[in-house]
N, C-alpha and C positions, 0 to 999 in steps of 0.2 A: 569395391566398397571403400575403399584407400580414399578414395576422391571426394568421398559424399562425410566420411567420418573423421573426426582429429586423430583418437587415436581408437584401436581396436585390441582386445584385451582377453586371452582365453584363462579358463581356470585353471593352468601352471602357474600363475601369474602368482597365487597366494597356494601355500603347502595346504595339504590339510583341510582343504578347503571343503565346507558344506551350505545346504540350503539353510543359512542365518541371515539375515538383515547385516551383519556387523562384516560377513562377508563381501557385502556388494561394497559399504559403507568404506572399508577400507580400502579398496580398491579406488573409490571415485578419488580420495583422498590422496591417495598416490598418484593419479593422473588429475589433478588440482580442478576438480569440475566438483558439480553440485550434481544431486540425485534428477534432478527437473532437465539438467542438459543431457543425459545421460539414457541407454535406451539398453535393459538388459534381457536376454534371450535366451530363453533355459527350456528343455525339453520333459522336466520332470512337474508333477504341477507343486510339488513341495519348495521346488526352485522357484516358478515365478509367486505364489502365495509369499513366499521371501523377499525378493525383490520390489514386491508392493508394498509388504511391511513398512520396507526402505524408502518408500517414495520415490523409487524409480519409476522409471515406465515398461511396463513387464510384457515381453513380447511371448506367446507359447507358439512352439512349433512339436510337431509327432504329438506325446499322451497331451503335454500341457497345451494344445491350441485349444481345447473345448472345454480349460478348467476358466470357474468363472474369477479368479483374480488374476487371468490374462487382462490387457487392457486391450491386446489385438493380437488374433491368430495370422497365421502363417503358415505354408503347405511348404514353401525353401525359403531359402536364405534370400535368393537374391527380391523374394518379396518384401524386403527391409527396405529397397530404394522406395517403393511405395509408402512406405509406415512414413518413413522418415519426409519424403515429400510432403505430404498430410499434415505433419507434425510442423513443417516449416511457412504454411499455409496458414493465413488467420482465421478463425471460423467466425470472429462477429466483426464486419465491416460496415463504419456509417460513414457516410460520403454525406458533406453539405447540410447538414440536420440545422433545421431553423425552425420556431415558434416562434409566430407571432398572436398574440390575444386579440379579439374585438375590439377594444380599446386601445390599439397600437401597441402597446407594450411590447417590446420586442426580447421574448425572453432567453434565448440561444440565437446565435449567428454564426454560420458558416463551421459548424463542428463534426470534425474528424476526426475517427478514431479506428487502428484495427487492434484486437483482442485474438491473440491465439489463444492456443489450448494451454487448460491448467492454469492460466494467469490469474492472479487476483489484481482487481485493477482498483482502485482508490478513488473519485469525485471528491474533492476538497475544495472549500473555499468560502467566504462569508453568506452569510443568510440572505438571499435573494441574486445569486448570481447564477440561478438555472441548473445546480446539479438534480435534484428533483424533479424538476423538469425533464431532462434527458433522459433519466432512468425512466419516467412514466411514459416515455413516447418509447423507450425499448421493449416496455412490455406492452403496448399497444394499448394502455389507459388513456392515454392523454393523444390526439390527432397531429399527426406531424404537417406543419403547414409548407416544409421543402425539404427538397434531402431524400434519401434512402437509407434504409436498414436492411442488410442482409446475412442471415445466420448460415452458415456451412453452405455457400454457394448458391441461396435460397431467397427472394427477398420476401420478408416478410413487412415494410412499409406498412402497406395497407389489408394486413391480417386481423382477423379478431383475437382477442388476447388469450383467449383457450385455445387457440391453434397452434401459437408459438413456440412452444415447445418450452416454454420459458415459466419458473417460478419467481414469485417475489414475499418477502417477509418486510413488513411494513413496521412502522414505528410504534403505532399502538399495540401489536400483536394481534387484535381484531379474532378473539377468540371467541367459542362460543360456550357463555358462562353454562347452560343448562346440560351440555354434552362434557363426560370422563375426558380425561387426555387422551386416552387409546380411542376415544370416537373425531376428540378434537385433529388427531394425525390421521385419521381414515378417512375425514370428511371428503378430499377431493379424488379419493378411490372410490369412494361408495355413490357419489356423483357420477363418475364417467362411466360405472359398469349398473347406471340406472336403478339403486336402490330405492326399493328392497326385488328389484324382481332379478334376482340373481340367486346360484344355486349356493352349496354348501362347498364344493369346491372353489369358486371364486372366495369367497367370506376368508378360505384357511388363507387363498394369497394371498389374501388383504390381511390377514390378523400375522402374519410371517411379516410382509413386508413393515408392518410397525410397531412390531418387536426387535426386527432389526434397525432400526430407524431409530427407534426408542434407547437401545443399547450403545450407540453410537453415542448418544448424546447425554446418555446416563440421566435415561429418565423410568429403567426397566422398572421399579418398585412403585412410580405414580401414576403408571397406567390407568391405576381403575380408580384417584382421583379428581374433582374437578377443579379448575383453576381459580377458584376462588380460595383454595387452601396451599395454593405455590407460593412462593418469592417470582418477586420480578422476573429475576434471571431465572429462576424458572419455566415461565409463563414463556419468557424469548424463547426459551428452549424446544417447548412445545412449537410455537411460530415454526422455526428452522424444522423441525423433525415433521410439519406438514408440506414443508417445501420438499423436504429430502426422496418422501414417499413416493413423488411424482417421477423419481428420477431423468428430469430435465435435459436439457443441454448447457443449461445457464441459470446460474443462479441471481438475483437481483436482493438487495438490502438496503431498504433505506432508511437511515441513521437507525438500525434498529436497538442503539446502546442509550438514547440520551433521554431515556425515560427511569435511569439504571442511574442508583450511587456510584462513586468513584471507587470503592473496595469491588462493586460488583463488576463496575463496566470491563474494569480491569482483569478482573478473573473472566468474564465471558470474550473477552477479545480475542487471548488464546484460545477458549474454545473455540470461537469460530473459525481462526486461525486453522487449526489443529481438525476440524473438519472438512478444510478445503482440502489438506495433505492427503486427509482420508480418502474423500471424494473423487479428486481431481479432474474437475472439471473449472467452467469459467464462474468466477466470482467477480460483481462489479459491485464496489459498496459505495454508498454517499453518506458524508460526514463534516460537520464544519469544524473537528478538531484537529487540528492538525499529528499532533501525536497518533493516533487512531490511525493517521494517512500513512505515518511512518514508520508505523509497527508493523503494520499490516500488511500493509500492498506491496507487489509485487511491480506493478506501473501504479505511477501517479499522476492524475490529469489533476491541475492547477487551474479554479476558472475564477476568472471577474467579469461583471455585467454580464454574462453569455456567452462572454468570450475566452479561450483555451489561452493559457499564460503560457503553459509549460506540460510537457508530457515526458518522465522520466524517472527512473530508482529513484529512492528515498535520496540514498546518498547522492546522484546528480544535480539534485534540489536543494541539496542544502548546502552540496560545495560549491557548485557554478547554477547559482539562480539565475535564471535573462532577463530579470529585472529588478526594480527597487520592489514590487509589489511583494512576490511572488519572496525574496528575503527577509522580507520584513514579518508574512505571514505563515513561514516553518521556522521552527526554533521556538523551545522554549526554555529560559527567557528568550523574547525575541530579540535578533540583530540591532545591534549601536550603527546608528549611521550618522557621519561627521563631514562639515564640509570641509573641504581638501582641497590643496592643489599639488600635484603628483608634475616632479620633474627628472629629468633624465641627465646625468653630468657625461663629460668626455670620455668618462671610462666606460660607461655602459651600463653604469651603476642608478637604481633610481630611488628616489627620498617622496616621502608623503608630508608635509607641511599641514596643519592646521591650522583654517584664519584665524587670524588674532594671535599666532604664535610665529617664532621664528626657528625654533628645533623643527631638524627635521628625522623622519623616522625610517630608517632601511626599511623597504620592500626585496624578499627575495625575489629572483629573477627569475626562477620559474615560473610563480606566480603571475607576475605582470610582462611575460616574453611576447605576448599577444596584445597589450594591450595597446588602444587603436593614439598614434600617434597624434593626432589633431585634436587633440585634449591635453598635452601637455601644456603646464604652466599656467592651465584652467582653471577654475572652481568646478571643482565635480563632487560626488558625494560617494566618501568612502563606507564602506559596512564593515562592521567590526563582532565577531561572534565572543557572546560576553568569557565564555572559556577561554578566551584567547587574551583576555587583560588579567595581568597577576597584580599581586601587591605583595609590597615587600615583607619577606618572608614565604614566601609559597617557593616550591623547590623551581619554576618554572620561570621566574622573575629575572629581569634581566638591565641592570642598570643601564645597558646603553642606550635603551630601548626608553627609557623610562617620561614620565609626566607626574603631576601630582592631582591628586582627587581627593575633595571633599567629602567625607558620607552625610547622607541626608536624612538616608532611613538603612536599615540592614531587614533580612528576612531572613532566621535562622531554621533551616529546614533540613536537620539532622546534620549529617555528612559535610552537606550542601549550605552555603551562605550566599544571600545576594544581596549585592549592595546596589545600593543608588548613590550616586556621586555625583558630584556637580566639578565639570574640568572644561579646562579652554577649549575651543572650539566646538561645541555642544552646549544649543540653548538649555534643550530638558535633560533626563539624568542619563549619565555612562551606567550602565547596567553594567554588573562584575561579578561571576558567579567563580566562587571559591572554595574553599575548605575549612575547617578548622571551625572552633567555638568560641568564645571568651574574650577575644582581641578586639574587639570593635568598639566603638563608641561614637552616637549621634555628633556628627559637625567636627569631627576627627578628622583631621589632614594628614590624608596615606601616599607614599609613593605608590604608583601604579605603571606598569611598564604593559606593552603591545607588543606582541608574536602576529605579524601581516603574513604569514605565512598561507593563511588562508583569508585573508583579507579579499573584498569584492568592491568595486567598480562601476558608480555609474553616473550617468550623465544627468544635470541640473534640468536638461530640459523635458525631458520624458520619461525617464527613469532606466534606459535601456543598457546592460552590462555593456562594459566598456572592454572586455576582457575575454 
């Protein structure tokens, strides 16, 4: 087991120890992993029910293999090498996925992607660049015109879209106004077991399963209303909790938020967040806000025209972008980018220069240790994350670092200020997000200093990091 696991961990490990969630919880903590890397094995079902709680992955062996908050039984131990291989195996694989329309339009090209288990995956990117697309060919809506789709070793390409084992909750909600909620969540149970010619036993699993459906998503009390009397985020809710009944392999969401005010979208994000944990199966949501991509997901595919920018954590995206696009479109406010020439002196030390200016600004060296030497002394295009410019007075300021900045307009938004400022080396405005209230003034000339510490890199001719 030594070989296949980092570390291996029995219950001496914590005194005192029982079947809690805060149990497992403090343990991953101590061995510095997440509940999602993590694979816990309890032979009581009070234990793994615990460990699910926790959003681990709950293995039962002896009484716990047939309780149903296993996530997978076990007859020994050494049936973990199997759990574990499975788990390190992607279950939605597309290889080569292309549409093209009658009209040539060529709306994806050449798109790959593998989706293990549990992952919530993100589709990000502006309006018309195919994430819609892609998710309608995974659920077999929409005709893949190249490529394959195959779910747990399966390919389902050219399946009908009721075979696939796949849900999807669409952007309208697509409810049906004359049917309660508890009819609207049962709809595609009382379809597949051919209603109404079904006995009274079937009916109770159906009325169980959307009760518990229901409950999940704390909808237990509107059951026997119809959705003409919800909230929005209501009405989404009902959506999800018809998807959830089907018990799936995959779920599918598309932009199901942007019909939803900004207090709702915002309160329904965690819940669907907070549904996946419950769940834990695959989630792939399509969204053109980037925040949504960043809260949310767990991988993030970055797409323009059809084509995949970037596939990576929130945070890979936003510290090392692979291009001018793909920085410019996470962040909000978004990325200052400045033309530059970045050179390197005898000591090893390198400076960013602004055209039209002659100060130059330390880059640390970690930062730019990579970066590709045949661009030194170039014009290339620096990016600048607006948190990353102070003005004098912020604890974070730093005269050496410094330049001066014009404000043009401010946006005071609590906590949070942003400024637009007009400084050398930048036609339109240095975006400056800050702190504080009361100090500003339109066409005010502030000092402003730059932290390159996370500064990014790219080339004038195609936008590709330099770094």
């Amino acid at each position: 087991m030594t070989s296949v696991f980092g570390a291996i961990v029995d219950g001496t490990m914590i005194s005192h120890s029982k079947p809690d969630p805060e149990v497992f919880l403090k343990a991953a903590s101590l061995l510095n992993v997440s509940p999602m890397e993590s694979i816990v094995v309890k032979d009581a079902v009070a234990g793994v029910q615990a460990a699910n709680a926790g959003g681990f992955y709950a293995v039962g062996i002896g009484d716990a293999s047939t309780s149903s908050y296993a996530d997978a039984p076990i007859a020994k131990i050494s049936d973990l090498l199997g759990i574990v291989e499975k788990r390190n195996a992607p279950r939605l694989v597309i290889r080569g996925l292309e549409k093209v329309y009658p009209n040539g339009c060529h709306a994806t090209k050449n798109f790959n992607l593998d989706v293990y288990d549990e992952e919530f995956v993100v589709f990000v990117g502006p309006s018309g660049c195919g994430k819609s697309t892609i998710l309608r060919m995974i659920a077999g809506l929409e005709e893949v015109t190249d490529g394959s789709i195959a779910l747990d070793g399966e390919d389902i390409t050219d399946k009908e879209s009721k075979d696939r084992d796949i849900a999807m909750v669409f952007q309208n909600y697509a409810l049906y106004p004359h049917m309660t909620v508890r009819k609207n969540i049962a709809f595609p149970l009382t379809i597949k077991h051919h209603y109404p010619f079904y006995g009274k036993k079937v009916r109770e699993e159906i009325n169980q399963k959307v009760e518990e459906a229901a409950e999940k998503i704390g909808l237990t009390k509107y059951l026997d209303v119809k959705p003409a009397n919800l909230s929005g985020g209501q009405r989404q809710r009902v959506a999800l909790g018809r998807a959830i009944v089907r018990e799936t392999k995959c779920f599918l969401l598309d932009e199901p938020l942007s019909n939803l005010d900004a207090k709702m979208r915002v309160q329904m994000r965690s819940e669907i967040t907070r549904l996946h944990d419950r769940l834990k199966t695959i989630f792939i949501y399509v969204t053109h806000e980037e925040v949504e991509a960043m809260t949310m997901g767990t991988k993030i595919v970055v797409l323009k025209d059809g084509v995949v920018q970037q596939i990576g954590s929130s945070e890979e995206i936003f510290i090392n972008p692979v291009n001018q696009f793909v920085a410019g479109f996470i962040g909000t406010p978004q990325m200052n980018f400045l033309e530059t020439v970045v050179t390197k002196d005898g000591r090893g030390s390198y400076k960013a220069t602004f055209l039209g200016s002659e100060k130059g600004l330390r880059i640390p060296l970690e930062r730019v240790k990579n970066f590709d030497p045949n661009f030194l002394g170039k014009p290339v295009i620096m990016g600048v994350l607006p948190k990353a410019i102070s003005i004098q007075g912020d604890l974070t300021y730093d005269a050496k670092q410094n330049y001066s900045g014009q404000i043009s307009l401010f946006e005071q938004l609590g906590e949070e200020t942003v400024l637009y400022t007009k400084a050398a080396g930048k036609e339109d405005d240095l975006i400056i997000s800050t702190t504080g209230l009361g100090r500003f003034g339109r066409m005010k000339v502030v000092p402003i200093s730059f932290d390159l510490s996370k500064a990014c890199f790219f080339s004038k001719e195609d936008g590709h990091s330099l770094i």
